[in-house]
N, CA, C and O of each residue as an XYZ file, in Angstrom:
752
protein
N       2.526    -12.526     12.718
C       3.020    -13.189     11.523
C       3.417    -12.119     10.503
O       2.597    -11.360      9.986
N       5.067    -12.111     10.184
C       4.851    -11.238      9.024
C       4.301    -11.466      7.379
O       4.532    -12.417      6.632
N       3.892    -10.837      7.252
C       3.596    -10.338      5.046
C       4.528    -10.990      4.511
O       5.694    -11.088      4.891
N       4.094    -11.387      3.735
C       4.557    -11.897      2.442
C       4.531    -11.025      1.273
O       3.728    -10.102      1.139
N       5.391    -11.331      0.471
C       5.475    -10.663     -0.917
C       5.084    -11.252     -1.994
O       5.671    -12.300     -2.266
N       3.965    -10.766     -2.952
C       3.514    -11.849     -4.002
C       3.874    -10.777     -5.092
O       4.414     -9.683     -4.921
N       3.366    -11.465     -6.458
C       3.531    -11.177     -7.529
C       2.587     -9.884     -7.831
O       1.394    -10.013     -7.554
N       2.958     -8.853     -8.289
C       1.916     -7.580     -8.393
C       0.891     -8.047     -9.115
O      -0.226     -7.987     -8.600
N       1.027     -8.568    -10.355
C      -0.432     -9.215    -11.204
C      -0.866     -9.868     -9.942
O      -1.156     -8.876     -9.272
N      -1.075    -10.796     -9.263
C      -1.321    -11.280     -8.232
C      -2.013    -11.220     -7.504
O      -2.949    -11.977     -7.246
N      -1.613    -10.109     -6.931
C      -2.306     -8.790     -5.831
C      -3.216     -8.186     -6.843
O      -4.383     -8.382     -6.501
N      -3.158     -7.776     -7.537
C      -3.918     -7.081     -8.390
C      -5.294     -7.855     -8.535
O      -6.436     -7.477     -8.274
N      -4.838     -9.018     -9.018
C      -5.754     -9.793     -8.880
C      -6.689    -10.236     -8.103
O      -7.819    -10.434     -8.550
N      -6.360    -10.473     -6.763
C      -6.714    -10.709     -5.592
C      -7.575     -8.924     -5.376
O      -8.693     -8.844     -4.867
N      -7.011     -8.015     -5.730
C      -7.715     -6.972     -5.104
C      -9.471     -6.820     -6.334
O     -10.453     -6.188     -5.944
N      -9.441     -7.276     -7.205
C     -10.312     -7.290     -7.371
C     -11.643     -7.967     -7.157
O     -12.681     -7.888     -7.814
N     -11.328     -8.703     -5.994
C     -12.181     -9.512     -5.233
C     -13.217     -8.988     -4.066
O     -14.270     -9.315     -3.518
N     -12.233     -7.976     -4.053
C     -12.226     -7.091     -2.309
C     -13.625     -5.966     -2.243
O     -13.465     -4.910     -2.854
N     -14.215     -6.059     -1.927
C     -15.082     -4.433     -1.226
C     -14.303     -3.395     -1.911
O     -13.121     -3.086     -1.757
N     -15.103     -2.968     -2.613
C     -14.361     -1.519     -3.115
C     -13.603     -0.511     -2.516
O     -12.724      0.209     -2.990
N     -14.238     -0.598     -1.042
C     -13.418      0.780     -0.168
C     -12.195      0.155      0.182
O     -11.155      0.807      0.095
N     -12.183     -0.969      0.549
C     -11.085     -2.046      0.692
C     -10.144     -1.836     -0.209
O      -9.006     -1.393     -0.053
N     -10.771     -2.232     -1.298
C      -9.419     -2.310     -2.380
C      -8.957     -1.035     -2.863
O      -7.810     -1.070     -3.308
N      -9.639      0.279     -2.902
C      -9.145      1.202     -2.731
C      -7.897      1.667     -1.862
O      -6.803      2.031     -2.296
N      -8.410      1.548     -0.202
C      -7.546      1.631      0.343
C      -5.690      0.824      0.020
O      -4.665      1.487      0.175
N      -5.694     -0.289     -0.315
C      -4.955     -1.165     -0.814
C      -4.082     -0.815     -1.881
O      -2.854     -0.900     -1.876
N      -5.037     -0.296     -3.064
C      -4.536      0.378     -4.310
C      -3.461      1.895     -3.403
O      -2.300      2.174     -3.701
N      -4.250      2.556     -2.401
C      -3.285      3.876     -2.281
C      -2.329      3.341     -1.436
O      -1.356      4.094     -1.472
N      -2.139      2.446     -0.721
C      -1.138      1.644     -0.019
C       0.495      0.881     -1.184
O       1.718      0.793     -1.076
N      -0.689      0.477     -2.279
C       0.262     -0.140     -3.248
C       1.292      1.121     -4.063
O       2.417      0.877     -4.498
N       0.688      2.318     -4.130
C       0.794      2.910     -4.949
C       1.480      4.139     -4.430
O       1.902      5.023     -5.176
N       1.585      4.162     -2.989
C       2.306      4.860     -2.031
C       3.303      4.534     -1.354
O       4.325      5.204     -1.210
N       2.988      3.135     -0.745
C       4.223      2.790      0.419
C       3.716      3.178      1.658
O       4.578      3.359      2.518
N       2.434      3.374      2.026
C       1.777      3.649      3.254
C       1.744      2.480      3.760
O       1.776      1.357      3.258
N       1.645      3.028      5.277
C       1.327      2.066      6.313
C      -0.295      1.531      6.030
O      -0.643      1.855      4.894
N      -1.162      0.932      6.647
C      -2.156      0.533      6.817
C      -3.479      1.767      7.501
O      -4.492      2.353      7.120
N      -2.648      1.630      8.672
C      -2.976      2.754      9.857
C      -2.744      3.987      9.110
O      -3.698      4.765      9.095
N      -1.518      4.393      8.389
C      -1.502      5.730      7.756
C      -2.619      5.923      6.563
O      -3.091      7.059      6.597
N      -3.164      5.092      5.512
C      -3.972      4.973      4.572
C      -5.203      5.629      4.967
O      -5.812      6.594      4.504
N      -5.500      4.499      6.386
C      -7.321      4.653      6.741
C      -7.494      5.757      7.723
O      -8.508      6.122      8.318
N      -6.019      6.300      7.764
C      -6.411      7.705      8.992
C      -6.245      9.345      7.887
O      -5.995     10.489      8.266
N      -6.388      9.056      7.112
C      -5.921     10.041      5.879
C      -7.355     10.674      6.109
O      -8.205      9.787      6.045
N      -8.036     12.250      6.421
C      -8.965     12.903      6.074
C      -9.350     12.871      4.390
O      -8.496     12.512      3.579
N     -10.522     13.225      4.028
C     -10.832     13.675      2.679
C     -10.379     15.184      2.965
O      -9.794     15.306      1.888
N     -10.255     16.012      3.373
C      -9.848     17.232      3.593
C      -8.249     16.881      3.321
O      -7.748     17.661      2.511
N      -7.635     16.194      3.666
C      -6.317     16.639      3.595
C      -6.033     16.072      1.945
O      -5.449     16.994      1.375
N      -6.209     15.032      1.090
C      -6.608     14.544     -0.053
C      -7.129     15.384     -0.997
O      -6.777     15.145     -2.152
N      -8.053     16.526     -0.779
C      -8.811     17.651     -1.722
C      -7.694     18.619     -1.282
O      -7.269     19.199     -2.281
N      -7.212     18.915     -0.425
C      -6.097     20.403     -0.486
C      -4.966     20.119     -1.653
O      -4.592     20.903     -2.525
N      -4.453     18.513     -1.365
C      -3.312     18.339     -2.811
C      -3.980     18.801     -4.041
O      -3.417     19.589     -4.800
N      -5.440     18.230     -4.316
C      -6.392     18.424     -5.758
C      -6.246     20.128     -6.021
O      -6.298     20.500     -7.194
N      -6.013     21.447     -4.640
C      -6.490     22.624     -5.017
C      -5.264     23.065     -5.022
O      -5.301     24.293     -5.086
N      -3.949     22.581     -4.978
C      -2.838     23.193     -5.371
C      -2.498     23.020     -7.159
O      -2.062     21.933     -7.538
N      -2.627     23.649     -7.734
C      -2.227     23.451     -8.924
C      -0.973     22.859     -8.731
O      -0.107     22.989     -7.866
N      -1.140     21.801    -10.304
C       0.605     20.806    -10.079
C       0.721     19.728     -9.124
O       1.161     18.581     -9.192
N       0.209     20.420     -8.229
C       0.655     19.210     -6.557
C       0.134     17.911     -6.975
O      -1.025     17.608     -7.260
N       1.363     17.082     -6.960
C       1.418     15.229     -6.887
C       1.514     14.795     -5.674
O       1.695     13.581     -5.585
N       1.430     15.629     -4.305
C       2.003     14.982     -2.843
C       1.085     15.214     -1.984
O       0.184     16.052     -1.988
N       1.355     14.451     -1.273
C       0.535     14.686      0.002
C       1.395     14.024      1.080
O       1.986     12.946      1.023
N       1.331     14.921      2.083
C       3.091     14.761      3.103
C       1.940     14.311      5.195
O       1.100     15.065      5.685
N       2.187     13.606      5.515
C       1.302     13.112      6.440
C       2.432     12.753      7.891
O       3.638     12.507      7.863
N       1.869     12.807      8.605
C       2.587     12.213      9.833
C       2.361     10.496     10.168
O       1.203     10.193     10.455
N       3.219      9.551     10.152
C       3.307      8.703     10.583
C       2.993      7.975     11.946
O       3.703      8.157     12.934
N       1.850      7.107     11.953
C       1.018      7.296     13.013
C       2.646      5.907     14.119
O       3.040      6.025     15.279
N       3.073      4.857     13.063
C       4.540      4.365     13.745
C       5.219      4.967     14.413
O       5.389      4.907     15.631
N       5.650      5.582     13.672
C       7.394      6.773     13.719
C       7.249      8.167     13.765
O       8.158      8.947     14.050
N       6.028      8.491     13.464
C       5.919      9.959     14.422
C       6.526     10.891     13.233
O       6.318     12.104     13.271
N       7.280     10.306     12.175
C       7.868     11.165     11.239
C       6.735     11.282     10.363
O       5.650     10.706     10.286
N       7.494     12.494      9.521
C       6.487     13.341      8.319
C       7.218     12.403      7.330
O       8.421     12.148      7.273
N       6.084     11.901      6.476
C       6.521     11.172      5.016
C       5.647     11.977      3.887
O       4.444     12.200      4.016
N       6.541     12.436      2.607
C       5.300     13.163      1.790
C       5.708     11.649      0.228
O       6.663     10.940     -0.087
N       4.603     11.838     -0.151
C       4.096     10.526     -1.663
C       3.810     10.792     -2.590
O       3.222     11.861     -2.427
N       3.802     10.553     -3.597
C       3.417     11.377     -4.769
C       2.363     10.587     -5.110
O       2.444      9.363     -5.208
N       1.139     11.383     -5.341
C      -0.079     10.680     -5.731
C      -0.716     11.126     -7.391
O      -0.937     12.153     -8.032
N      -0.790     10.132     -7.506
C      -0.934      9.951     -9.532
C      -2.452     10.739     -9.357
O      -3.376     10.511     -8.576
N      -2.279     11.829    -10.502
C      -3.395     12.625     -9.818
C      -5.048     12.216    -10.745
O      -6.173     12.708    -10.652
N      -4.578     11.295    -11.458
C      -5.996     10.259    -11.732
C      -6.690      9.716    -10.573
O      -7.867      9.615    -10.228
N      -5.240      9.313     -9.958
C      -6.567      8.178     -8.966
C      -6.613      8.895     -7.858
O      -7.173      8.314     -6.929
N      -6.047     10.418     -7.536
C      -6.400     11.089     -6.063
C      -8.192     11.423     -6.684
O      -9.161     11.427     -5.925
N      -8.259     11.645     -8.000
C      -9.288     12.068     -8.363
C     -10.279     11.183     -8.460
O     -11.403     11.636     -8.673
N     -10.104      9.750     -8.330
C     -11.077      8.361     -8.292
C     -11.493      8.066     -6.959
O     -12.468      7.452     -6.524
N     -10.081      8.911     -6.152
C     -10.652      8.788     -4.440
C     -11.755      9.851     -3.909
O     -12.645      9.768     -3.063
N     -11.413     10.650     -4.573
C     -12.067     11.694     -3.997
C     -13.769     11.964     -5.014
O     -14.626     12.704     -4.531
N     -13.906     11.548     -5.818
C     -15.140     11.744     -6.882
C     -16.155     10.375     -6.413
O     -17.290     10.183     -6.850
N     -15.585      9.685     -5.627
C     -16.719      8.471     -5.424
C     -17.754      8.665     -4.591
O     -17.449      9.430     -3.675
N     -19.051      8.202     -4.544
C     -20.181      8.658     -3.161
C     -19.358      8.423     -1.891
O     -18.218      8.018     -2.118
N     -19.575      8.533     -1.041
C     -19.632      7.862      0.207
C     -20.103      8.926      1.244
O     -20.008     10.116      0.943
N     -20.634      8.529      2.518
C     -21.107      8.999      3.290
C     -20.291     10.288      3.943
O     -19.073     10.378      4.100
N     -21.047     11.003      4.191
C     -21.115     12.730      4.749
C     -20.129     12.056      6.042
O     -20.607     11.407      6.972
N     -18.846     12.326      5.894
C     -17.583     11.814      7.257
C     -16.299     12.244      6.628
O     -15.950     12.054      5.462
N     -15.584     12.916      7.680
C     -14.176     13.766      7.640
C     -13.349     12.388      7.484
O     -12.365     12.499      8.214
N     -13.343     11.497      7.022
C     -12.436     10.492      6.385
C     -12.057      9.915      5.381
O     -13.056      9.286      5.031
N     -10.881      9.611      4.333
C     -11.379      9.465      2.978
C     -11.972      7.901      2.998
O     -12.755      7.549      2.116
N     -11.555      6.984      4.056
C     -11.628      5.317      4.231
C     -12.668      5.504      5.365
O     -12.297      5.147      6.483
N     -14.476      6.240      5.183
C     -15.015      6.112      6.743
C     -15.198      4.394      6.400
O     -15.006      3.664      5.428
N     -15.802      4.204      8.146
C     -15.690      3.128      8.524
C     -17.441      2.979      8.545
O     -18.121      3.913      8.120
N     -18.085      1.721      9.080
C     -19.633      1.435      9.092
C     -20.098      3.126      9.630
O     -20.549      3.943      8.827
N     -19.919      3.391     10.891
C     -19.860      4.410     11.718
C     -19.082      6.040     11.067
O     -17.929      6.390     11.318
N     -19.774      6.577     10.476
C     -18.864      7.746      9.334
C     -18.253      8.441     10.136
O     -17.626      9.329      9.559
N     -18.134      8.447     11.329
C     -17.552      9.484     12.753
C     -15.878      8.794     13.233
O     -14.961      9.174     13.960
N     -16.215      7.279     12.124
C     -14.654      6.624     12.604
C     -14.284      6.689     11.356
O     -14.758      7.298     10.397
N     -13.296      5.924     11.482
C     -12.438      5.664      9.747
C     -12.399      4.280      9.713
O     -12.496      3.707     10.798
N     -12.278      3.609      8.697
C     -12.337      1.907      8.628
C     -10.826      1.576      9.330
O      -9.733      2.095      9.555
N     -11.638      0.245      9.515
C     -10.513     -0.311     10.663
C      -9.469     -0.512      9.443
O      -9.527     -0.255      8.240
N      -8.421     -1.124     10.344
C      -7.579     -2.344      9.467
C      -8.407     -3.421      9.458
O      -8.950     -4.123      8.605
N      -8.352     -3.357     10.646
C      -9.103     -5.075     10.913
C     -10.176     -5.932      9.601
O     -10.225     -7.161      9.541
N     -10.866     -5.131      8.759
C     -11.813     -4.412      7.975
C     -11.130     -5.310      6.609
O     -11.530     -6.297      5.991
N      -9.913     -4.440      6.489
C      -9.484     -4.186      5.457
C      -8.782     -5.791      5.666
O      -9.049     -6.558      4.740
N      -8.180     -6.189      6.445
C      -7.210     -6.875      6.584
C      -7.877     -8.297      6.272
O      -7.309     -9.048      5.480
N      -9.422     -8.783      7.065
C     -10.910     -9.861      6.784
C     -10.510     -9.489      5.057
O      -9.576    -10.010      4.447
N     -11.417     -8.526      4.524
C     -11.377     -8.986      3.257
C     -10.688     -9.215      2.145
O     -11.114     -9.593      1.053
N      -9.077     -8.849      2.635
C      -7.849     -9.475      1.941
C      -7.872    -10.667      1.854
O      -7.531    -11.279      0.843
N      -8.373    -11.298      3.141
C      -7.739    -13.097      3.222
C      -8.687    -13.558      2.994
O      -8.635    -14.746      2.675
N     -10.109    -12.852      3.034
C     -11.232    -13.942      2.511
C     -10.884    -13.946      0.542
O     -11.090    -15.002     -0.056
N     -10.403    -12.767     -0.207
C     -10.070    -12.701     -1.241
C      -9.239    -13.396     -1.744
O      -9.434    -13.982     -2.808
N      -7.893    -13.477     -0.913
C      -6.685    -14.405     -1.076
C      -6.639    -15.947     -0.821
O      -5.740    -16.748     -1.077
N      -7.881    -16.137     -0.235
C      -8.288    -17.548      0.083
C      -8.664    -18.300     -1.468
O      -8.095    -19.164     -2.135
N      -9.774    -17.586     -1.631
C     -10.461    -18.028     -3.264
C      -9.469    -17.897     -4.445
O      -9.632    -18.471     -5.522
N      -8.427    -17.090     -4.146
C      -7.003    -16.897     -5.326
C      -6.506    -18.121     -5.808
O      -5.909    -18.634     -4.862
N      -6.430    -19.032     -7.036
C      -5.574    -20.274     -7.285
C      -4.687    -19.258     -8.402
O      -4.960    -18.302     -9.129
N      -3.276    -20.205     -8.018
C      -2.012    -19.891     -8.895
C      -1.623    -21.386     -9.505
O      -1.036    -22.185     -8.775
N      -2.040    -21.801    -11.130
C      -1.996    -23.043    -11.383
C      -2.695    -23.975    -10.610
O      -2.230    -25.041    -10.208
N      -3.843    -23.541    -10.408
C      -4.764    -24.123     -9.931
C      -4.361    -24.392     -7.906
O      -5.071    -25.096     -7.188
N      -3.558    -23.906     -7.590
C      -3.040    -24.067     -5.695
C      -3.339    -22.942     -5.423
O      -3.512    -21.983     -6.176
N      -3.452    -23.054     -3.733
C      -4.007    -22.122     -2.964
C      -2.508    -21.137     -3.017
O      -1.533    -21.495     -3.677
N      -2.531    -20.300     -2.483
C      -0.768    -19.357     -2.532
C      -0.453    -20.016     -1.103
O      -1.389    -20.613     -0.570
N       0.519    -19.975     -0.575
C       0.810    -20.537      0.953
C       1.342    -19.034      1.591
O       1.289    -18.747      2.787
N       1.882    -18.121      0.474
C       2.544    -16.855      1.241
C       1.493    -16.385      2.242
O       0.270    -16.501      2.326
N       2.240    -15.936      2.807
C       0.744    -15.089      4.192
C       0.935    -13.560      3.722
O       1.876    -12.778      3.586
N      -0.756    -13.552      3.511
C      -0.795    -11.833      2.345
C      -1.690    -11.288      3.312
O      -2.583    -12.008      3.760
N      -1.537     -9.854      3.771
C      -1.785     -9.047      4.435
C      -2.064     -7.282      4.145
O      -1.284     -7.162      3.201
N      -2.342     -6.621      4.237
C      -2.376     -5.165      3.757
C      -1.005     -4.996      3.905
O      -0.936     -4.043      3.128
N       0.036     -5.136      4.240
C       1.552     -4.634      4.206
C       1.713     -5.186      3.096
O       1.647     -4.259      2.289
N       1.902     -6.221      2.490
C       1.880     -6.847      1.317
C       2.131     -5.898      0.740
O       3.330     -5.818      0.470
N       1.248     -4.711      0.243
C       1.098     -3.483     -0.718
C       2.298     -3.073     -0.545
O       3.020     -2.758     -1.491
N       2.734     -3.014      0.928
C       3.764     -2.038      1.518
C       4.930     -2.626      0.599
O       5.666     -1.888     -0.057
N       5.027     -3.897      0.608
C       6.420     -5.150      0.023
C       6.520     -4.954     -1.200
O       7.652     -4.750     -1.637
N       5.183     -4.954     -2.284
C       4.670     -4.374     -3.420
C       5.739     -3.249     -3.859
O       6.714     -3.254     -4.610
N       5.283     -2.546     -3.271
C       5.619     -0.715     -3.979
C       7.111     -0.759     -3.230
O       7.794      0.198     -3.596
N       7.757     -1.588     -2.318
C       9.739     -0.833     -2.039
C      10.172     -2.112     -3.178
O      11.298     -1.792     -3.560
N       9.879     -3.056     -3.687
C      10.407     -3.747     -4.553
C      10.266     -2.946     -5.835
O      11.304     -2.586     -6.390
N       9.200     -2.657     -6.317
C       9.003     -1.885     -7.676
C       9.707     -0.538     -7.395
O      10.161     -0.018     -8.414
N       9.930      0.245     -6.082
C      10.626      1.363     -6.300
C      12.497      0.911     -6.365
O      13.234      1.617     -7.054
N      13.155     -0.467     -5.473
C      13.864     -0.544     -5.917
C      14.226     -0.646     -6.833
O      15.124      0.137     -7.143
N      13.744     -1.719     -7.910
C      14.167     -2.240     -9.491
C      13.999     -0.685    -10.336
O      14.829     -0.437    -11.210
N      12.872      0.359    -10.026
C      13.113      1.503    -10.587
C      14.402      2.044    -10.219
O      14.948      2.178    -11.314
N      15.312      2.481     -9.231
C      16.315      3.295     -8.593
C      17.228      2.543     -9.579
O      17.802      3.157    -10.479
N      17.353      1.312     -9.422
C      18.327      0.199     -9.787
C      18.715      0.514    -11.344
O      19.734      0.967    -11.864
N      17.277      0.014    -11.933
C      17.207      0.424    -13.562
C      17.313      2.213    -14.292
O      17.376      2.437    -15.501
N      17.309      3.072    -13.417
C      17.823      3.993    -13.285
C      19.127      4.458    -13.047
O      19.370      5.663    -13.115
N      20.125      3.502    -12.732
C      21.431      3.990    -12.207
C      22.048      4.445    -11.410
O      23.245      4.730    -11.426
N      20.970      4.612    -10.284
C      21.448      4.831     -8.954
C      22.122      4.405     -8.311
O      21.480      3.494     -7.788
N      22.957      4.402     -7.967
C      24.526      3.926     -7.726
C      24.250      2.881     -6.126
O      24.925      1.962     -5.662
N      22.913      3.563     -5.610
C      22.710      3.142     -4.399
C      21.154      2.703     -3.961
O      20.682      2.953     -2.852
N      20.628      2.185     -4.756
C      18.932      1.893     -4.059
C      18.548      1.603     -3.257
O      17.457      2.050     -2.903
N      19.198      0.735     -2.557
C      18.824      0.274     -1.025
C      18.581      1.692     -0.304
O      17.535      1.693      0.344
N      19.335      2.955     -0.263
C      19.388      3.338      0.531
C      18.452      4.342     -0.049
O      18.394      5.163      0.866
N      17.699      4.776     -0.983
C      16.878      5.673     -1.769
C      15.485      5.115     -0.972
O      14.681      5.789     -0.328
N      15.474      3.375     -1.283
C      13.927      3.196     -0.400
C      14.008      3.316      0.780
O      13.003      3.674      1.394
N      15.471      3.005      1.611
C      15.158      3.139      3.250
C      14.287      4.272      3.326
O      13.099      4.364      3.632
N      15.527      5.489      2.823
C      14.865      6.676      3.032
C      13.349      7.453      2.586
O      12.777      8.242      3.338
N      12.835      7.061      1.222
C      11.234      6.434      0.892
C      10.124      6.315      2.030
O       9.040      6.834      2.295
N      10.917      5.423      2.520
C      10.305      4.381      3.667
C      10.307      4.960      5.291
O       9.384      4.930      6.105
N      11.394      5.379      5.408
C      11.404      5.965      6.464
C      11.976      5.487      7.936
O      11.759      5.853      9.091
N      12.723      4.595      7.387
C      13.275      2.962      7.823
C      14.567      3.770      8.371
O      15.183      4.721      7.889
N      14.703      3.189      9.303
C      16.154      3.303     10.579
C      17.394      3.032      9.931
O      18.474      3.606      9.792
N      16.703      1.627      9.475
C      17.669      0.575      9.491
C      18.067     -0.004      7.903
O      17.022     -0.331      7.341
N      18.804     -0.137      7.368
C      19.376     -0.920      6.023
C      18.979     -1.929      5.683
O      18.564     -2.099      4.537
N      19.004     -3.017      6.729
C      18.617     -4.376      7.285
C      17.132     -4.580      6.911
O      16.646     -5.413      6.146
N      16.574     -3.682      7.587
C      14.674     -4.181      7.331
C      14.081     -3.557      6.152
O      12.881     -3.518      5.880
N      15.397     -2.901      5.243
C      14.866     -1.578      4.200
C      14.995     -2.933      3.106
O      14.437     -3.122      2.025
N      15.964     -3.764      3.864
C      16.398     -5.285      2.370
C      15.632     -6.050      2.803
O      15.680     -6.865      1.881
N      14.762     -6.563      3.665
C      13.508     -6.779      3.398
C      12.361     -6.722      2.971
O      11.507     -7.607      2.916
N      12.311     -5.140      2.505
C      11.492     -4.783      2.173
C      11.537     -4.797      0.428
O      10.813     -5.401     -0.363
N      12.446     -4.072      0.240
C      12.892     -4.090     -1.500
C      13.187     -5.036     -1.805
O      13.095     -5.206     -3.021
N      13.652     -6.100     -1.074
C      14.555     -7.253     -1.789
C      13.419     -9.020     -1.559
O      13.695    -10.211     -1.697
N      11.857     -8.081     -1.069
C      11.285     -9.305     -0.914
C      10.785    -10.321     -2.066
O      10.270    -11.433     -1.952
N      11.079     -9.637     -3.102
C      11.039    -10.216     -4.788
C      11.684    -11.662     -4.644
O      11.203    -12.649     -5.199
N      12.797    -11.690     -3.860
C      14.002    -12.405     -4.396
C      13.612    -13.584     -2.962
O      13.401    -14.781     -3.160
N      13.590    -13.090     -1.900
C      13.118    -13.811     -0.656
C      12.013    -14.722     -0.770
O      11.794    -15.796     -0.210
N      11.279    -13.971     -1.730
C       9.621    -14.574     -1.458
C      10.190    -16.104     -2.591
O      10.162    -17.310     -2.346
N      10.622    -15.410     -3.721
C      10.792    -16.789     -4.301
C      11.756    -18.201     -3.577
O      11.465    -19.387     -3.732
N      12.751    -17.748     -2.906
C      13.108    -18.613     -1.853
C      12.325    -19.593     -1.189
O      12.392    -20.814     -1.330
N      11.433    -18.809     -0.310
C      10.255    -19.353      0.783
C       8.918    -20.214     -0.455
O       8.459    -21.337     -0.663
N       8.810    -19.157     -0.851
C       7.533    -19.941     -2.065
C       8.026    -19.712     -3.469
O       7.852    -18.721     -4.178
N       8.784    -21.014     -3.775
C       9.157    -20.920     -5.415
C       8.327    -20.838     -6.574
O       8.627    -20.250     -7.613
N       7.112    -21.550     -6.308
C       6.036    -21.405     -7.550
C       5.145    -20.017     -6.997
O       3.946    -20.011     -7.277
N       5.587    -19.094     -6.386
C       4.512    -18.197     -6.527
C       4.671    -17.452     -7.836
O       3.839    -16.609     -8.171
């Protein structure tokens, strides 16, 4: 089933429902354009090397999909909210029960929908189907309307490339799910 696109207050909302490591993960998903799989496979080692470069906003990773290198710019408040929190002695920044793994999706993905379940919008359940990609739908819509409101002559093709996307086609799915979602679900 694919993701749906909701309203960022929304999500926001909904993420404050979530398990903290959860909604963490979610927040660097929202706030990146990461995959799921790319989020929870991220070392704390590779996360503290951006912190010891003076300046450095990025952190550039291999794509566990597409095999390609994507680098992100990470707001260096919250690399510093990821990295300053307890958690257990494990080479992962998302460990999992087991500190030798990294948290599933699967994990992450349970306490989205148990969160998004309890969510009312005017008092209704949402009908969109919200998922950890969600974040993904999140952050190429807000980076389009930025490119856009910027003057970029061309945005579609600023997030393909963002994104890391082949194709034009699934890049306007992605940025343009603002406009789709209200289609499919008008009162969201």
């Amino acid at each position: 089933m694919t993701s749906d696109y909701i309203e960022e207050k929304a999500f926001e909302t909904i993420l404050q429902a979530l398990m903290p490591e959860n909604r963490l993960a979610l927040e660097l998903m929202q706030k990146t354009g990461m995959r799921v799989d790319d989020a929870l496979s991220l070392t704390y080692e590779a996360m503290a090397e951006t912190a010891r470069i003076p300046g450095c906003h990025s952190l550039t990773y291999r794509e566990k999909k597409t095999k390609k290198l994507r680098t992100v710019s990470i707001d260096p408040k919250f690399r510093e909210k990821l990295l300053k929190r307890p958690r257990p002695k494990s080479l992962w920044l998302f460990p999992g029960r087991n500190p030798e793994k990294h948290r599933t999706r699967q994990a992450v993905f349970k306490d989205l929908q148990r969160a998004a379940k309890l969510f009312r919008l005017d008092g209704k359940r949402i009908k969109a189907h919200i998922s950890p990609h969600t974040a993904r739908k999140i952050y190429a819509v807000n980076l389009y309307h930025e490119k856009e409101k910027g003057g970029l002559l061309r945005p579609l093709e600023a997030v393909m490339v963002d994104l890391n996307h082949e194709s034009l086609a699934v890049t306007m799915l992605y940025a343009l799910a603002d406009q789709l979602s209200q289609r499919n679900y008008p009162k969201i």
